[in-house]
C-alpha positions in Angstrom: 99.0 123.0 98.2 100.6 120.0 96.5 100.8 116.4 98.5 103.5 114.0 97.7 101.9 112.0 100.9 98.3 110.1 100.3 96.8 109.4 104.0 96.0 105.4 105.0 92.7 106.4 104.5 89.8 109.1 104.5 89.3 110.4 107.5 85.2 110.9 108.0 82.4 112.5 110.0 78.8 112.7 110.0 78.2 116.6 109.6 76.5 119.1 112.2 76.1 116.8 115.0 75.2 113.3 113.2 71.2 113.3 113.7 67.9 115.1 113.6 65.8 113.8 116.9 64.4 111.7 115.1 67.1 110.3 113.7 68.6 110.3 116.6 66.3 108.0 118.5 66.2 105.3 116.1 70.1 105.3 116.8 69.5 105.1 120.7 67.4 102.0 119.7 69.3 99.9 117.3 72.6 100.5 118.9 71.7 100.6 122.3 74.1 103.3 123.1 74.4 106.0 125.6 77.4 107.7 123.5 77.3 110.6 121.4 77.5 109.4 117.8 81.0 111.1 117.7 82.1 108.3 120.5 80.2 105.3 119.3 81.6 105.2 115.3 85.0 107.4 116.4 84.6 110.2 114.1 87.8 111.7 113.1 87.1 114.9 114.5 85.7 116.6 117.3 84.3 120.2 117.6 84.6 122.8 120.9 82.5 126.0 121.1 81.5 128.7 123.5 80.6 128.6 126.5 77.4 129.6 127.3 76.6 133.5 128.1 76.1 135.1 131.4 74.8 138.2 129.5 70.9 138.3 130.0 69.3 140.3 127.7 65.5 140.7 127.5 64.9 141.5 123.4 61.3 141.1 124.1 61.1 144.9 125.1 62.3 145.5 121.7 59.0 145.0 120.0 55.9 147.3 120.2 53.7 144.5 119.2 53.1 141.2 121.2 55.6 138.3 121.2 53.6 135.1 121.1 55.0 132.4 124.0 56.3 129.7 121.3 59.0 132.6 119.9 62.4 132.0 121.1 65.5 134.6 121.2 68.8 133.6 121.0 71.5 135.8 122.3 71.6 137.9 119.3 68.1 139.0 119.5 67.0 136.8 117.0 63.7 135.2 117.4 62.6 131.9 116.0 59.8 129.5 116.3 59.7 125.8 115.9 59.0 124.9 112.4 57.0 122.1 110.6 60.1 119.7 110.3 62.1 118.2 113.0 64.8 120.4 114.2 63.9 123.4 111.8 63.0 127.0 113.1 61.4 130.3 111.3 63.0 133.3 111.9 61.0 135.6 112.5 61.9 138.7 114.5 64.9 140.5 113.5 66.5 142.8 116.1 68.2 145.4 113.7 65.1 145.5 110.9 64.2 148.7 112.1 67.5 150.2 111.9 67.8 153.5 109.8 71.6 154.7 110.3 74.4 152.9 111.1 74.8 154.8 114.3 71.8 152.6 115.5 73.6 149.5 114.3 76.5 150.5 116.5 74.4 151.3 119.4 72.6 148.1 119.1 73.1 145.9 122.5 75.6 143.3 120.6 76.1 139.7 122.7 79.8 138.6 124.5 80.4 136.6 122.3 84.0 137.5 122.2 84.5 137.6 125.8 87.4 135.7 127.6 85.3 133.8 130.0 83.9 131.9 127.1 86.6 130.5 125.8 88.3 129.8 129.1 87.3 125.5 129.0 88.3 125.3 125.4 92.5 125.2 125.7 91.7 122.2 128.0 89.4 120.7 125.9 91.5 120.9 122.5 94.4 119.4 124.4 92.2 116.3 126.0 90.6 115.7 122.4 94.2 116.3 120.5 96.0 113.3 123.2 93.2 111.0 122.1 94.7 111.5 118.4 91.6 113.6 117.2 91.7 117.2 115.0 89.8 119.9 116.7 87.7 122.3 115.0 86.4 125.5 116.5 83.2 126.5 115.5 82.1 129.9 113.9 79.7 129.5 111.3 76.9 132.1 110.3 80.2 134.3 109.9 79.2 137.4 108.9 76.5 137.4 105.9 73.8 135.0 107.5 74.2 136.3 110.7 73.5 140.0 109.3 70.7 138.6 107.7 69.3 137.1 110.9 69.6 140.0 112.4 68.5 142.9 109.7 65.9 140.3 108.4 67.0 138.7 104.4 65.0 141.2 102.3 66.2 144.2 104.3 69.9 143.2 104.0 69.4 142.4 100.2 68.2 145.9 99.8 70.7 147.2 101.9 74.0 146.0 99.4 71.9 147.8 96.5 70.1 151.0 98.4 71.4 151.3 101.9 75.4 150.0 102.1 76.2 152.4 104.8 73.3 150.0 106.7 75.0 146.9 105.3 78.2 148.0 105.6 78.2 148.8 109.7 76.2 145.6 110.2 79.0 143.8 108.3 81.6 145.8 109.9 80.5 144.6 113.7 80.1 141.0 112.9 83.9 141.1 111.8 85.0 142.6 114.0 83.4 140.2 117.0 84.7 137.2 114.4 87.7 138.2 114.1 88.1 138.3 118.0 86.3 135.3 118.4 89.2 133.8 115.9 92.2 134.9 117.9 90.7 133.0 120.9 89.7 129.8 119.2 93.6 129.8 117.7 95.0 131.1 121.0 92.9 127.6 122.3 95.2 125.2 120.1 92.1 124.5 117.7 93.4 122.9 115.0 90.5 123.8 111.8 88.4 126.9 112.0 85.0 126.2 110.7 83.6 129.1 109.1 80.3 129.5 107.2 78.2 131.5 104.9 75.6 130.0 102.5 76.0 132.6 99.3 74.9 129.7 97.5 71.8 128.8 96.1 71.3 125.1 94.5 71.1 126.8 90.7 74.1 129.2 91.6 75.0 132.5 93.4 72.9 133.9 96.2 74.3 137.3 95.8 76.5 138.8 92.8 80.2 138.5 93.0 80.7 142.5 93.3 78.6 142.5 96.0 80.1 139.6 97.6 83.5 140.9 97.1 82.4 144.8 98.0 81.1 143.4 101.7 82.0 140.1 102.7 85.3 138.8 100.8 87.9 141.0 102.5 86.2 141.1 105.8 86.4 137.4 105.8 90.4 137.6 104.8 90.6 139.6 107.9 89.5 137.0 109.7 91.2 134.5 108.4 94.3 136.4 108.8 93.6 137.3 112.8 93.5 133.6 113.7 96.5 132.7 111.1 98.1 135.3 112.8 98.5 133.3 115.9 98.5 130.5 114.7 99.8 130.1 111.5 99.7 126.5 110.8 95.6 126.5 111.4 93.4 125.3 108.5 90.3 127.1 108.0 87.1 125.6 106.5 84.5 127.7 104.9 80.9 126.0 104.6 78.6 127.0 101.5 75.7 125.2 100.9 74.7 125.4 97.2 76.4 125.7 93.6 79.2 126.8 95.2 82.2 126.7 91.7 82.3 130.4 91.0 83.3 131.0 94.9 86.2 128.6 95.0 88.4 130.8 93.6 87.3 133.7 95.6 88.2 131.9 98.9 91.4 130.7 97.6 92.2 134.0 97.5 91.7 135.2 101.0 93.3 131.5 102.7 90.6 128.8 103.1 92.1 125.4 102.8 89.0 123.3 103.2 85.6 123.4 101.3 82.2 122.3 102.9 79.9 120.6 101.9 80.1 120.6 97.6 76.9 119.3 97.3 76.7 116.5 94.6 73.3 117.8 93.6 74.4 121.0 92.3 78.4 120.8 91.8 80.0 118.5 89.4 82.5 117.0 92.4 84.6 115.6 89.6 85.4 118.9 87.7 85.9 120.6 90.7 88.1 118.4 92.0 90.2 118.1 88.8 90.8 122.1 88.6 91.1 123.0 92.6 92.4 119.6 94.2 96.6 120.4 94.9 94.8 123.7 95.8 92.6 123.1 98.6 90.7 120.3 100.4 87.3 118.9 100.6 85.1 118.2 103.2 81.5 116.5 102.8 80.5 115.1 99.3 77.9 112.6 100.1 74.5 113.7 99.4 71.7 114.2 101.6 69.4 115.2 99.1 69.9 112.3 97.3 72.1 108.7 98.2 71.6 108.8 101.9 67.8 109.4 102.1 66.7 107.4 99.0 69.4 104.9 97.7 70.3 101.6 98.8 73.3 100.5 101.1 74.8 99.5 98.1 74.2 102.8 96.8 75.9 104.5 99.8 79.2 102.4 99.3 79.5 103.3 95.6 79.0 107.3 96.1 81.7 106.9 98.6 83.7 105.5 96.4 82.9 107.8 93.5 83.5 110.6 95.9 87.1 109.2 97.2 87.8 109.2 93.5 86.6 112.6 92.4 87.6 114.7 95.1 90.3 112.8 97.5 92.9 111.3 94.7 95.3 113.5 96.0 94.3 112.8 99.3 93.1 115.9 101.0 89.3 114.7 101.8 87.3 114.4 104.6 84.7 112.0 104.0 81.1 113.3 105.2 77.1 113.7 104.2 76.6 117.6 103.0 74.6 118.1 106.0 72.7 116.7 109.1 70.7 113.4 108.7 67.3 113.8 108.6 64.8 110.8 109.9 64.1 109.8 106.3 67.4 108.4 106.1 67.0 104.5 106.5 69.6 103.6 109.5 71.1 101.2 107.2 72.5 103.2 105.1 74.0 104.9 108.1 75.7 102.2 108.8 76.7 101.6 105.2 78.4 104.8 105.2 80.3 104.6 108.1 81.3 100.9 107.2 82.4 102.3 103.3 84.2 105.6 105.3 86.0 103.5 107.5 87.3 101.2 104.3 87.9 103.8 102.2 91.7 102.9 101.8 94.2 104.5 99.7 96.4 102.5 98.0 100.3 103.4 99.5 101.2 105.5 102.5 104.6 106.0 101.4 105.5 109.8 99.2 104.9 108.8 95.7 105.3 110.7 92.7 101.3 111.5 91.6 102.1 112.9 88.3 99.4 110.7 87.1 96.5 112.3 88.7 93.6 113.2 86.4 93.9 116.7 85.9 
């Protein structure tokens, strides 16, 4: 995708809802606002999903054993308690773990999460957010391979690629199948970014191998993709990986991502990969969270967003935004430094230019 148009500036967000709790308090207390953080510094973008289930499903009479009162099931089945850190949760009851054939898979009681009635406040939603000048994106993360793995448990599934695919495969098969559903509706809305997500990733390199990613997940994802295209086919998808994420770029180039989330500066050289992939797709995140915004100075937080408009947005075609939610260690000034170096984060002409001179 080659731009012969640079933006005024880089558009920005702070990812997965702006704050722990924590996090979130100290905002309530130095700003003194009653906004969401999306309102109160005008993020770029705003973000519809689902509508909550009717379905009521009681997974509890799914275990032989006990469930202790802090567990909590979500409306895949999936059971979690609170973890040791702020917002985090253990997994740890996994409705299809004790599958043994994919017939079982298939007779599992899936959620609605594809059903009309959920999606029914989104059209007006997208339309309210789109007249106040924002871009909408729709939000399906935990596409297919973390949400198999929630459900079949990690090891199992890991297994399952290597000893049990037929397990794997119908696992995979129903997820895509609800995504792809789910897809047509959020593009039938007027979304205008489809937020996908997978973490493949690890922070030293690939979760899974590349023939097994491309033997269960890689087309199933295309079909996704290609369902929401499909009706809409001016809709940008973005695919979240956390991790080294280099040796997947050109996989998703292939199957019709446009945007990249989060390229973690911790693992991913943002410079090389913007030099080989940046008239190809977009970025999205780039500012560290393991790093700049919980240790570094203000000062420190202006010159990674600087370094990052260089490395990944010369060609425009960036989204500025920390590579995940902020945790409470993050000191609020540098919260405010970010927004303050997003907000200035100018490009130099707004008028088509010949950009033959890019880096490459």
């Amino acid at each position: 995708m080659r731009r012969s148009t640079l933006p005024d500036r880089c558009p920005f967000e702070i990812s997965w809802g702006a704050f722990t709790p924590g996090l979130m308090k100290v905002y309530r207390d130095r700003t003194g606002s009653g906004l969401e953080p999306c309102e109160y510094f005008d993020f770029d973008t705003r973000s519809v999903n689902l509508a909550p289930t009717r379905k009521q499903t009681d997974f509890r009479r799914s275990y032989s054993d006990p469930i202790p009162d802090n567990v909590v099931f979500d409306e895949w089945g999936v059971g979690m308690v609170p973890g040791p850190v702020e917002h985090f949760v253990e997994f740890k009851y996994h409705p299809l773990a004790g599958c043994e054939t994919p017939e079982q898979v298939w007779d599992f009681d899936w959620p609605d999460v594809d059903a009309h009635y959920r999606f029914e406040p989104l059209a007006a939603k997208v339309a309210d957010y789109q007249a106040r000048g924002y871009a909408v994106t729709g939000e399906l993360y935990q596409t297919i391979f973390e949400m198999a793995w929630l459900l079949r448990g990690m090891e199992n599934l890991l297994m399952d690629f290597h000893t049990n695919p037929a397990i794997a495969h119908a696992i995979c098969e129903k997820l895509t199948q609800l995504r792809e559903s789910q897809a047509v509706r959020y593009a039938e809305s007027g979304v205008d970014i489809l937020r996908l997500g997978d973490d493949v990733g690890t922070q030293t390199g690939q979760m899974i191998g590349m023939d097994t990613y491309r033997a269960f997940l890689k087309e199933r994802t295309r079909r996704i993709i290609a369902a929401a295209k499909r009706i809409r086919p001016d809709l940008l998808v973005f695919m979240h990986c956390d991790g080294q994420v280099s040796s997947f770029i050109p996989e998703y180039l292939e199957i019709g991502v446009d945007i990249l989330n989060p390229i973690q500066p911790e693992c991913n050289d943002l410079a090389a990969i913007g030099r080989q992939y940046g008239d190809r797709i977009s970025f999205w995140g780039g500012i560290g969270t393991q790093s700049t915004m919980p240790f570094g100075t203000p000062e420190d937080v202006h010159q990674k967003v600087r370094e990052v408009q260089a490395a990944l947005g010369a060609r425009g075609g960036l989204l500025l935004a920390p590579t995940h939610i902020l945790e409470p260690e993050v000191p609020w000034e540098n919260v405010e430094a970010f927004v303050a170096a997003a907000k200035s984060a100018l490009y130099p002409t707004t008028e088509s230019s010949d950009q033959s001179d890019i880096p490459r």
